[in-house]
C-alpha positions as CSV (number, residue, x, y, z in Angstrom):
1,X,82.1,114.8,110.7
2,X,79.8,112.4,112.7
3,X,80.8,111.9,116.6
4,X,81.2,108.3,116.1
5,X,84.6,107.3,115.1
6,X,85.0,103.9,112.9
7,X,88.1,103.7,114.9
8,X,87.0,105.0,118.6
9,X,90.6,103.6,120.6
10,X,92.0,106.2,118.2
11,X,90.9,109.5,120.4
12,X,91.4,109.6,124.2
13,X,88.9,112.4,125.0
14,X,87.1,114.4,122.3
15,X,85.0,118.0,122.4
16,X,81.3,118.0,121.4
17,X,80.4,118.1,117.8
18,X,78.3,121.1,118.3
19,X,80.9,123.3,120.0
20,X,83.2,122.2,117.2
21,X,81.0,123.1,114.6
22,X,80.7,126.4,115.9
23,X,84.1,127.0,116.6
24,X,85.0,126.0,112.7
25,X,82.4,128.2,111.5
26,X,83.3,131.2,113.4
27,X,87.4,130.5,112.3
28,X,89.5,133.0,110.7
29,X,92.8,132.5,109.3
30,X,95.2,130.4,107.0
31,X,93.6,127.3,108.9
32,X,90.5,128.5,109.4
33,X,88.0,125.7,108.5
34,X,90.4,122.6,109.5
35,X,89.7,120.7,112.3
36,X,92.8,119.5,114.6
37,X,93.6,116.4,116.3
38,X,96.5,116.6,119.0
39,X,98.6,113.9,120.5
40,X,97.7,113.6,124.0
41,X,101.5,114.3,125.1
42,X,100.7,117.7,124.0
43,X,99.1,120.2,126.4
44,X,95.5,121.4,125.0
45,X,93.6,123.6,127.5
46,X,90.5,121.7,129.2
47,X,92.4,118.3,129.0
48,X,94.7,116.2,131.0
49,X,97.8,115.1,129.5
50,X,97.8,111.4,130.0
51,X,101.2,110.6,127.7
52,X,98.6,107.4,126.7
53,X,99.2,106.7,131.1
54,X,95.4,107.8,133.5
55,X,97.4,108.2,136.3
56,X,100.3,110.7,134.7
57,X,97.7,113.9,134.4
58,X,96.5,114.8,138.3
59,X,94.2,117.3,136.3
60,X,93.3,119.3,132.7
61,X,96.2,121.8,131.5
62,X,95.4,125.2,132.1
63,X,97.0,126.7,128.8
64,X,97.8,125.1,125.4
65,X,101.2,123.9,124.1
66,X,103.2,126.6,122.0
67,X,102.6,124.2,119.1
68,X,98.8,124.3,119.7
69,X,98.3,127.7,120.5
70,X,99.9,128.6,117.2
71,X,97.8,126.5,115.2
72,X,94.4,128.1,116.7
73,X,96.1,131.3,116.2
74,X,96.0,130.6,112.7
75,X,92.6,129.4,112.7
76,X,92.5,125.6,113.4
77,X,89.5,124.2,115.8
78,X,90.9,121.4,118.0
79,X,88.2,118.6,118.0
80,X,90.1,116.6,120.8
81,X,93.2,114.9,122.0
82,X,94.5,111.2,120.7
83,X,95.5,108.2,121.5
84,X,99.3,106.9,121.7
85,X,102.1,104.6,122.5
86,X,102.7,104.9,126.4
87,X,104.8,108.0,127.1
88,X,105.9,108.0,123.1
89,X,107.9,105.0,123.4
90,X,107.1,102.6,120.7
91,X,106.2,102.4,116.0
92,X,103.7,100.5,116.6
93,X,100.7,102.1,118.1
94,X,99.8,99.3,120.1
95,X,101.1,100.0,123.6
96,X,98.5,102.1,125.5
97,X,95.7,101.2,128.6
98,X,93.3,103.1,125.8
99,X,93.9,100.4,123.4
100,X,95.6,99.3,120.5
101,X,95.1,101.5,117.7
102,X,93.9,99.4,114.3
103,X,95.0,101.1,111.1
104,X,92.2,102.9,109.5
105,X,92.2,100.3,106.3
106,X,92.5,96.9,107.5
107,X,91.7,96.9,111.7
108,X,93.9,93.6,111.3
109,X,97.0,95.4,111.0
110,X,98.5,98.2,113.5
111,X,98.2,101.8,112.7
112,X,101.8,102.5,113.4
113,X,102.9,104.8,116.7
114,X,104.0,106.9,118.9
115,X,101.8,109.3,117.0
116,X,99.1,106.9,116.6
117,X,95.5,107.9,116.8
118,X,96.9,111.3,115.4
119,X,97.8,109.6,111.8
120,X,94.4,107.5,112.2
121,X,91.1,110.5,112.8
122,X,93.1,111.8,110.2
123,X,93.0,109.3,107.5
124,X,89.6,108.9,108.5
125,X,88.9,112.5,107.9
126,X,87.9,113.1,111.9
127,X,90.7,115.7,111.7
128,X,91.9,117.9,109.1
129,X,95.4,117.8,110.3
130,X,96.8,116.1,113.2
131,X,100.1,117.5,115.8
132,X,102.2,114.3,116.7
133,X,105.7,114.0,117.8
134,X,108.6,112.6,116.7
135,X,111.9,111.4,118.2
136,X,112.7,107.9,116.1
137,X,109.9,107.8,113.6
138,X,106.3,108.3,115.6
139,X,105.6,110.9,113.3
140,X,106.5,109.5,110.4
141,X,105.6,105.9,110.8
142,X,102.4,106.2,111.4
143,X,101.5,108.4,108.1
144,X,103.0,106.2,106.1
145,X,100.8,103.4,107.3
146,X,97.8,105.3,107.0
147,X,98.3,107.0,103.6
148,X,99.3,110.5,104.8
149,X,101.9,113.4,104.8
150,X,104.0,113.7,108.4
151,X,106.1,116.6,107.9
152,X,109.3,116.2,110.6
153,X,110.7,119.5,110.8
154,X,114.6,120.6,111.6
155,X,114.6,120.2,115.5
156,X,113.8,122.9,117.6
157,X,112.3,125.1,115.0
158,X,108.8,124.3,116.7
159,X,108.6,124.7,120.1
160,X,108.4,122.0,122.5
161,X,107.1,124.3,125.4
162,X,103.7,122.1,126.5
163,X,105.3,118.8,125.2
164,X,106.0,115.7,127.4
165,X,109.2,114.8,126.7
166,X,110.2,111.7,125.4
167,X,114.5,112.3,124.3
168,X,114.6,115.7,125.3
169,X,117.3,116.1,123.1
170,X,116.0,114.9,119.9
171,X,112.1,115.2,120.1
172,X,110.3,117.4,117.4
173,X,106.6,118.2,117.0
174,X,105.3,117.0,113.8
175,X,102.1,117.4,111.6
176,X,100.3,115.0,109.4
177,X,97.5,115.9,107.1
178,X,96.0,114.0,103.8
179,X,97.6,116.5,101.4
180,X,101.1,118.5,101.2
181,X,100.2,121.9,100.8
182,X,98.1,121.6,103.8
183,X,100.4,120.4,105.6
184,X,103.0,123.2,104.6
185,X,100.6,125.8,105.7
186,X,99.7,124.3,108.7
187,X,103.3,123.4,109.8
188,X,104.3,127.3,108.9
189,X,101.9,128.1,111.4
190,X,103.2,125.9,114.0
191,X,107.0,126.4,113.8
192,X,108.5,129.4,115.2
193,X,107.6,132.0,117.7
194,X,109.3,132.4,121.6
195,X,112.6,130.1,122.2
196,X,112.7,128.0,119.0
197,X,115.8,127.9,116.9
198,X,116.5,130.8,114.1
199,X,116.8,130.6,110.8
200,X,119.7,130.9,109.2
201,X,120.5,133.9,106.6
202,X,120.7,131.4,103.2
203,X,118.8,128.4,103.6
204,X,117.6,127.5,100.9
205,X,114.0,127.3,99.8
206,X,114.1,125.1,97.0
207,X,115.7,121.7,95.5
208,X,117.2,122.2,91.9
209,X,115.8,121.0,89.1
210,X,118.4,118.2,88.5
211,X,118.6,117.2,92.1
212,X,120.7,114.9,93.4
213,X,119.2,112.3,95.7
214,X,121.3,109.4,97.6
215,X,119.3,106.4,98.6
216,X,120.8,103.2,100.4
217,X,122.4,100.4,98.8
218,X,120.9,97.9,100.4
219,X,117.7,97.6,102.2
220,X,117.8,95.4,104.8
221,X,114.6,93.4,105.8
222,X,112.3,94.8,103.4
223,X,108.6,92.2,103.4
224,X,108.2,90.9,100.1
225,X,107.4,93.8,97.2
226,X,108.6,96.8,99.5
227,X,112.0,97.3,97.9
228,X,110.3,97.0,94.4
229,X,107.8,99.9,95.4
230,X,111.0,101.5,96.6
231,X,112.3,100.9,93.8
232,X,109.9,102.7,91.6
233,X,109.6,105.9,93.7
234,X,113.4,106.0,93.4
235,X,112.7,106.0,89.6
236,X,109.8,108.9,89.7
237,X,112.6,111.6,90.8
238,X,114.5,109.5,88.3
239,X,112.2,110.5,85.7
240,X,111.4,113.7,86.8
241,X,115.3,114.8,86.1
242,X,116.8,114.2,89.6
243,X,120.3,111.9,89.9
244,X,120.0,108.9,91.9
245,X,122.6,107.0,93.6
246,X,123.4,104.4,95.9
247,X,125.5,104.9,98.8
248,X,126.8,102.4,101.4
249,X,124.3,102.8,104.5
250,X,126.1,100.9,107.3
251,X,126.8,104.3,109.2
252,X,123.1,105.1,109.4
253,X,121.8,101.8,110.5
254,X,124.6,101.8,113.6
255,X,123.3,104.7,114.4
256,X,120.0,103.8,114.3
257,X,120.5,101.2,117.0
258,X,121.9,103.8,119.6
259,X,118.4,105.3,120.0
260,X,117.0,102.1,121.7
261,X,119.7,99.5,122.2
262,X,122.8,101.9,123.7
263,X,122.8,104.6,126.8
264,X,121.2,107.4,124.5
265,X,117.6,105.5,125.8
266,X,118.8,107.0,129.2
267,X,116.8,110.1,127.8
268,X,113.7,108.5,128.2
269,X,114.3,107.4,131.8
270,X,115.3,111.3,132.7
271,X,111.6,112.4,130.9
272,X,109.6,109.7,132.7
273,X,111.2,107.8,134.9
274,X,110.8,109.0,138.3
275,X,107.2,108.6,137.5
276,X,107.4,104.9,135.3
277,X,109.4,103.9,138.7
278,X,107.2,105.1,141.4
279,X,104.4,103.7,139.5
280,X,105.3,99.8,138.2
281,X,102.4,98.5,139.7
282,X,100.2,101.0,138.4
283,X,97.3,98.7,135.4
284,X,97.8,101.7,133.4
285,X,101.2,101.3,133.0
286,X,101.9,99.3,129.7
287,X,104.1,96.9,130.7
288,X,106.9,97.1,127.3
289,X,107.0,100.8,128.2
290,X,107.3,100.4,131.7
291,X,110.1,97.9,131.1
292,X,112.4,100.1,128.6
293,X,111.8,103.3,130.8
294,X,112.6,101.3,133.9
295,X,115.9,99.7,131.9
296,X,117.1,103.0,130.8
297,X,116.9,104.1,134.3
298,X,120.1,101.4,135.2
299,X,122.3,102.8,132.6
300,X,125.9,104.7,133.7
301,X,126.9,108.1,132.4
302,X,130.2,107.0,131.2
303,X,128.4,104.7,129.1
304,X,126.1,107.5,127.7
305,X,129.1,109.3,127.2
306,X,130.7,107.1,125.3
307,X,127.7,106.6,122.9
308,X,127.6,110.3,122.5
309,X,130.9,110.4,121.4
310,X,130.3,107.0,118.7
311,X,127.0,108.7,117.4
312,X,129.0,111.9,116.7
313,X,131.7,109.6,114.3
314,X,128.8,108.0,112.9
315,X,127.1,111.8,111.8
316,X,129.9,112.8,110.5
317,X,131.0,109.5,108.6
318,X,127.2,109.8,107.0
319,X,127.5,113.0,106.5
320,X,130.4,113.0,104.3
321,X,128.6,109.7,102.4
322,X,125.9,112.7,101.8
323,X,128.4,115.4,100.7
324,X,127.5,116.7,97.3
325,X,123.7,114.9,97.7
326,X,120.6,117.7,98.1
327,X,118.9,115.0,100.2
328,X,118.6,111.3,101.2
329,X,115.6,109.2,100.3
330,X,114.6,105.8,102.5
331,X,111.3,103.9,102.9
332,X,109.5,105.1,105.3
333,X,109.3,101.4,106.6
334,X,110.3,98.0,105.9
335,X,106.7,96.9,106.0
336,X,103.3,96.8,107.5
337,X,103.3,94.7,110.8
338,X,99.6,93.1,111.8
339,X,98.4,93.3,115.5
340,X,99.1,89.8,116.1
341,X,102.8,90.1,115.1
342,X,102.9,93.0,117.2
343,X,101.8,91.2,120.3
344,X,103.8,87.9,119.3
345,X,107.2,90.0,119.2
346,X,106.4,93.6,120.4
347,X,110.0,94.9,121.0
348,X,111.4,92.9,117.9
349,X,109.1,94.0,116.0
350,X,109.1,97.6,116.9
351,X,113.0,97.9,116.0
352,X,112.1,96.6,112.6
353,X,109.6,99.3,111.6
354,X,112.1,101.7,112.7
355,X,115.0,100.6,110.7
356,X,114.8,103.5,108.2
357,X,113.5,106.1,110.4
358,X,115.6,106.1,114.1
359,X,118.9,107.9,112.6
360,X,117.0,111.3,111.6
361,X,116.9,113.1,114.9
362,X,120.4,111.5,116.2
363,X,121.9,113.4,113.2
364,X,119.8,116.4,113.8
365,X,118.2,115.7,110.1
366,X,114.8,116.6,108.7
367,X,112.4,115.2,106.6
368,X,108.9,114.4,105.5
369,X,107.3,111.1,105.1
370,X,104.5,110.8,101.8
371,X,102.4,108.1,100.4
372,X,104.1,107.0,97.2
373,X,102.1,103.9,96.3
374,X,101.0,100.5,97.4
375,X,102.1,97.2,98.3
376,X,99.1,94.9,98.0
377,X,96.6,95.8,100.2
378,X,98.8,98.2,102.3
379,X,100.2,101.6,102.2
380,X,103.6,102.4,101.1
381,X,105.3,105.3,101.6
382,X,109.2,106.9,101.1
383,X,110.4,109.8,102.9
384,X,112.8,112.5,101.6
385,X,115.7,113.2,104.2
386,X,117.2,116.3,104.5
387,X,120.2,118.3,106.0
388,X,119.8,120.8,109.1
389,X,117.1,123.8,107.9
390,X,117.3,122.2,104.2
391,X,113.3,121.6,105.5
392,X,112.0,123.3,101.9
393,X,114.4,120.8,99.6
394,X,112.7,118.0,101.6
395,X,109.3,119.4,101.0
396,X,110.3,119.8,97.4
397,X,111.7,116.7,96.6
398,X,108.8,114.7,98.3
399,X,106.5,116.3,96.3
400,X,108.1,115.2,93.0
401,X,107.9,111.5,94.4
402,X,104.7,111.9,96.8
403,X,101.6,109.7,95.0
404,X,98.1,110.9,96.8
405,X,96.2,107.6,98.5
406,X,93.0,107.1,98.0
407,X,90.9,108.3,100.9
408,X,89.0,105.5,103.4
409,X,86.1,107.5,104.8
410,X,86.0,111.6,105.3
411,X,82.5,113.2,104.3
412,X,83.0,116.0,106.9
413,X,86.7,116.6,106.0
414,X,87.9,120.0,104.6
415,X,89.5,119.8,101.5
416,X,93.1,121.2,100.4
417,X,94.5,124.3,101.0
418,X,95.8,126.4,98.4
419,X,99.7,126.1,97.5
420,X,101.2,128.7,100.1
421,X,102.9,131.3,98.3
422,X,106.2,130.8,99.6
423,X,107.6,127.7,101.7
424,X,106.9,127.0,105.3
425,X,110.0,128.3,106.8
426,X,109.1,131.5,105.5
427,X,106.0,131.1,106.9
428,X,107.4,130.4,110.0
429,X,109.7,133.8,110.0
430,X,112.4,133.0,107.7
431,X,113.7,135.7,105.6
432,X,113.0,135.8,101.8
433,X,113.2,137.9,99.1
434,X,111.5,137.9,95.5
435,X,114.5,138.6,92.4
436,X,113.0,139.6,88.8
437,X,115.2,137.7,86.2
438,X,114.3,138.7,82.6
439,X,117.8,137.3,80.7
440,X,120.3,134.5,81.1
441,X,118.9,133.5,84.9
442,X,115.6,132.4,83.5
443,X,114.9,128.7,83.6
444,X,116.4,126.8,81.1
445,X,118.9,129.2,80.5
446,X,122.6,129.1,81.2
447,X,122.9,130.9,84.1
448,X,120.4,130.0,86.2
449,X,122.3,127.2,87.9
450,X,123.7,130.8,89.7
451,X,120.2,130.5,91.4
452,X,119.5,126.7,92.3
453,X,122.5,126.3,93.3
454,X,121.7,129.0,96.4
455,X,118.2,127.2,96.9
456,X,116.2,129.6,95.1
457,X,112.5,128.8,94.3
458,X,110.9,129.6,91.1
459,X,107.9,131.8,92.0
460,X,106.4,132.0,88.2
461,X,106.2,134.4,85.1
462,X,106.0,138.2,86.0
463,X,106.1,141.2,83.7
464,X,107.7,144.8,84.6
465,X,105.3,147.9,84.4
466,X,105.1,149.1,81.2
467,X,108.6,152.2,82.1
468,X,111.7,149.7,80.9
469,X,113.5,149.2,77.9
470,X,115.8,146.0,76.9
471,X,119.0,146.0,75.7
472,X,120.9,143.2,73.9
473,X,124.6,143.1,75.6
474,X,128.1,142.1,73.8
475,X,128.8,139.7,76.6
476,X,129.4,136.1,77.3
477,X,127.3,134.1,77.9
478,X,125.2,137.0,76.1
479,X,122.6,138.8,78.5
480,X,120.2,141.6,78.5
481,X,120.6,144.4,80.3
482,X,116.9,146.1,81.6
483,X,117.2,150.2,82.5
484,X,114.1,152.0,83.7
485,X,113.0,154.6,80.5
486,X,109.9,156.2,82.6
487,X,107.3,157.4,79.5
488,X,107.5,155.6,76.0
489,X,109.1,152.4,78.2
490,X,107.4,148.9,77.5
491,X,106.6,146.0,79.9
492,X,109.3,143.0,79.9
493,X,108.7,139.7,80.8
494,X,110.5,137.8,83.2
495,X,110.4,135.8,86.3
496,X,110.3,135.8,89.5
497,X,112.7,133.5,92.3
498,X,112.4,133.5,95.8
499,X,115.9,133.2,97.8
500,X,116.8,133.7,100.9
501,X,118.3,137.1,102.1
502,X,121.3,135.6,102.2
503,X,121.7,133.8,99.3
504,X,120.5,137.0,97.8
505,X,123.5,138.9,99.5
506,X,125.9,136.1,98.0
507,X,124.2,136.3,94.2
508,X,125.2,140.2,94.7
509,X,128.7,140.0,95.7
510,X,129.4,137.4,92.7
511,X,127.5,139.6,89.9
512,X,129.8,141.1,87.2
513,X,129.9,144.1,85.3
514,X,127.7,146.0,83.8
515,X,125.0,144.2,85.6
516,X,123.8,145.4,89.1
517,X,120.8,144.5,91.2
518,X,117.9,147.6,91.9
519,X,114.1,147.8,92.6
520,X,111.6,147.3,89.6
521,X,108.5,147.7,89.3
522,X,106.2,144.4,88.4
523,X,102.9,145.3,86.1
524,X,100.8,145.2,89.6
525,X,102.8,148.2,91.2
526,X,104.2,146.1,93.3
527,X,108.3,146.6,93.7
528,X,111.1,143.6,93.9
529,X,114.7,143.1,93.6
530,X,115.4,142.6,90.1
531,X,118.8,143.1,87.5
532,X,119.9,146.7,86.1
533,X,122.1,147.4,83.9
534,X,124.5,151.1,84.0
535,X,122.8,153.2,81.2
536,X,126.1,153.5,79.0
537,X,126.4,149.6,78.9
538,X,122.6,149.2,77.8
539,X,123.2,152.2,75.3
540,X,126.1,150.8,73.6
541,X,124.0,147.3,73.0
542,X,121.2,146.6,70.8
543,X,118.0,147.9,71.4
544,X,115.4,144.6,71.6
545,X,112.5,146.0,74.1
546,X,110.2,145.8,70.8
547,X,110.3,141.7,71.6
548,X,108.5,142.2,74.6
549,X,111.5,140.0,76.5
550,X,114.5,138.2,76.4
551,X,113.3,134.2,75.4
552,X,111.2,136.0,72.7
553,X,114.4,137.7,71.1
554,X,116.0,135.0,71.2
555,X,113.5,132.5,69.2
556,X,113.1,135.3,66.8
């Protein structure tokens, strides 16, 4: 990576290449290798935390962010801090004293904000994989404009320790990288760990394979071609054997407007305000943030009360519109605004690019934001909506609709990780357990709806060590049934799911007779949860271990 940025307003402060160099060299770890950007709202150690304000940071933090410490924990080398919309206020990456921040395609147009300079050093390959934050869209916006992956996790399951606040209530710590896998790793590293929200006992880890996917029935104030390129992402899950279906959107677009234009802005006056109103005369303050922080600061209780209580009709009427849905699909944005129609409208504007993106948090949703195309000369991009902790169907779905941009400059950057083995939130400390199937649970079987419909993930093809025999059962729909021989046993092929360890406890409780779930023993030595069957049921079927597994007896 050379020290000179093709987009220099895009980083605030920055380390020294050598020191970096050395750091990545000496890195070990999941991340080790990847360089990291942060969002200057974010502590890192050794810099001040401006919030995109000079005067807000009196001096360097003394001690990284949770989210930060996490990540060089696991490896990452932070290469500096970035640039951003004053105090996190603003889509547009364009109000800071630092600078506008141009997109890293066409310096015409805006990169997108809060989590500007972030989405940009990474696009540009500066930084591997970038931290931003999140609370109507800065973290999603912004890699949508540049061509990236912003992952927007459930809130609270990273910590916001270290993190200048921007809604308290509904901020979340996001990461963008160039790729999804490393972006899953990454944000496994990151969530979790002291004070952040558990996960609960059967969340699932996986989208079925016939998903069903709501996406709004109209689209309001899409530029010219958007909704076509919508369009056509809707039909790539389409093809790729999801349902999609319309559904009437009013209820999320109301509630869109309560982040900005009702009392719930009030948050943004109890994060900053004391400081935005001690400071209006201050050249560093952006004016269009100093002006909504110093509004926000005039509204009453009562009235935040009140728009409490509407936003809580409004989640559950949308949530019911979602009921029987695995997950919500929306464009990221309505389009690509240029820096002049930024400055000619900037609070018009702003509201426009976050039509699709300012209800997520206010319904405690999550979701991730990928590339999935192009409109002319800019990026497009869709992101996949999901419920509270569903975080691994929204990963899943995205990546049946994501489509990879083309890169615009990174000769130093580090290339993909592997896929991780199992999704981030088991990364992060969710519990998970790998099931052996080897009958009428394998895919494309007729059970295994029993497992999709609890979130299971396929994990791949396995085989048992070679100590079990297979037995044909007189039951409906038929089944084997796989006992443990010891000598003159034979491997069986199967596969392997990963559920959650409640999910697993709920498959148990629903299993009928004869069949019961043990520990067998995979061809590596290695041990799993898989099926059983009581000896005098397998005895009294017919013997088919001689086919080497249940899909080949059955194509005999």
């Amino acid at each position: 990576m050379s020290a000179t940025s093709l987009r220099p307003e895009a980083w605030i402060a920055r380390r020294d290449e050598a020191s970096v160099a050395a750091d990545v060299a000496a890195s070990s770890g999941p991340l080790a290798g990847l360089r990291l950007a942060v969002k200057n709202n974010v502590d890192v150690a050794g810099f001040p935390t401006t919030a995109g304000c000079p005067s807000y940071a009196t001096a360097p933090a003394t001690i990284d962010a949770q989210a930060v410490a996490r990540l060089r924990a696991s490896g990452a080398t932070v290469v500096g801090v970035t640039n951003l919309d004053q105090f996190a206020t603003g889509l547009v990456g364009q109000r800071s004293p630092y600078g506008g921040v141009r997109d890293a395609r066409r310096e015409s147009h805006v990169s997108g904000g809060s989590s500007s300079g972030s989405a940009v050093v990474v696009a540009l390959g500066e930084a591997d994989i970038a931290i931003g934050t999140d609370t109507a869209g800065s973290g999603r916006v912004p890699a949508a404009f540049q061509g990236l992956v912003g992952i927007k996790p459930t809130l609270g399951v990273v910590s916001t320790v270290g993190v200048v606040p921007a809604c308290r209530s509904w901020d979340a710590v996001t990461i963008m990288a160039r790729d999804l896998d490393t972006a899953a790793v990454a944000m496994g590293a990151m969530a979790g760990g002291p004070g952040t929200r558990a996960w609960p006992a059967d969340l699932p880890l996986a989208a079925p394979a016939a998903a069903r996917v709501a996406v709004p029935a109209e689209l309001p104030g899409m530029a010219p071609g958007w909704a076509g390129a919508f369009e056509a992402a809707a039909e790539r899950l389409r093809a790729d054997g999801c349902v999609v279906e319309p559904i009437p959107f009013e209820a999320f677009l109301t509630a869109a407007t309560l982040l900005y234009d009702g009392a719930l802005v009030a948050e943004r006056h109890g994060a900053v305000g004391e400081f935005v109103d001690a400071h209006r005369d201050d050249p560093g303050l952006d004016p269009t943030v100093g002006g909504i922080v110093a509004r926000a600061g005039t509204l009453s209780a009562s009235a935040m009360v009140r728009d409490l209580a509407r936003l809580e009709e409004l989640r559950l009427a949308s949530m019911e519109l979602l009921d029987g849905y695995d997950a919500l699909l929306v464009p990221t944005a309505p389009g690509h605004p240029s820096v002049a129609e930024v400055a000619a409208d900037p609070v018009g504007v702003n509201s426009w690019v976050g039509t699709f993106t300012n209800f997520c948090n206010l319904f405690d949703l999550c979701a991730v934001a990928v590339p999935s195309g192009v409109v002319g000369d800019a990026q497009f991009g869709v992101t996949v909506v999901a419920r509270t902790f569903h975080d691994a169907v929204a990963l899943d779905l995205a990546r049946r609709v994501h489509v990879p941009a083309d890169p615009v400059a990174a000769p130093g950057a580090a290339g993909p990780l592997p896929a991780p083995e199992s999704p981030w939130p088991v990364l992060a400390g969710a519990r998970s357990e790998r099931l052996l199937v080897v009958g009428a649970h394998l895919r494309g079987q007729p059970l295994v709806a029993e497992l999709e419909s609890r979130g299971a993930r396929w994990a791949g093809p396995a085989s048992t060590a070679p100590a079990y025999a297979l037995a044909a059962l007189d039951t409906t729909p038929p089944k084997p049934g796989l006992t443990r021989v010891g000598a003159g046993g034979a491997a069986v092929a199967g596969e392997l799911w990963e559920l959650s360890a409640g999910a697993l406890g709920s498959f148990l409780a629903d299993l009928p007779a004869p069949m019961n779930l043990g520990r067998v023993e995979l061809a590596d030595g290695t041990w799993v949860v898989g099926f059983g069957c009581h000896a005098e049921a397998a005895g009294a079927g017919q013997d088919i271990t001689a086919y080497g597994g249940w899909l080949a007896w059955l194509g005999r």
